[in-house]
C-alpha angles and dihedrals in degrees: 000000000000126000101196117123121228114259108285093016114137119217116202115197087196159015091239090054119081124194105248113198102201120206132182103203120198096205139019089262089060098046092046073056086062100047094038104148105354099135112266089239094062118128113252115208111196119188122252115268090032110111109215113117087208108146096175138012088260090073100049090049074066107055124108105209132027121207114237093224099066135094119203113196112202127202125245087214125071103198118130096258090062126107146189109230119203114204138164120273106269104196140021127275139202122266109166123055126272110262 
């Protein structure tokens, strides 16, 4: 018996554990993208140092600018509990193309 998931297929060890997708948007229409249709009234959780005074996800559909060197990880569920967190970017990316 196998016990390989199918591509795409999201395994959770717990009731406790939640898939988090996590996106680094470049501009505030990607990271509307990213936020797509999380409810307005969702918790947002911003690590401490990063300067954004967004409570819910209503009121970063309603910035104006995004910063590049942030990470917003969005939950799979949407259950009232759940929460996007905003964090700084951890490790480098690339910016130039792969030659």
């Amino acid at each position: 018996m196998s016990t390989e998931l199918p591509v795409g297929a999201v395994a959770k060890q717990s009731n406790e554990e939640e898939a988090i997708m996590r996106y680094k948007p470049k501009s505030i229409a990607a990271l509307h993208i990213a936020i797509g249709s999380l409810p307005d009234s969702m918790r947002v959780e911003i690590d401490q140092g990063i300067a954004l005074s967004a409570k819910t996800v209503g009121s970063l559909r309603k910035m104006s600018d995004w910063p590049d060197n942030l990470v917003i990880a969005t939950p799979e569920a949407r259950a009232p509990e759940s929460a996007v967190k905003i964090s700084k970017v951890s490790m480098a990316t690339r910016v130039s193309p792969k030659q």
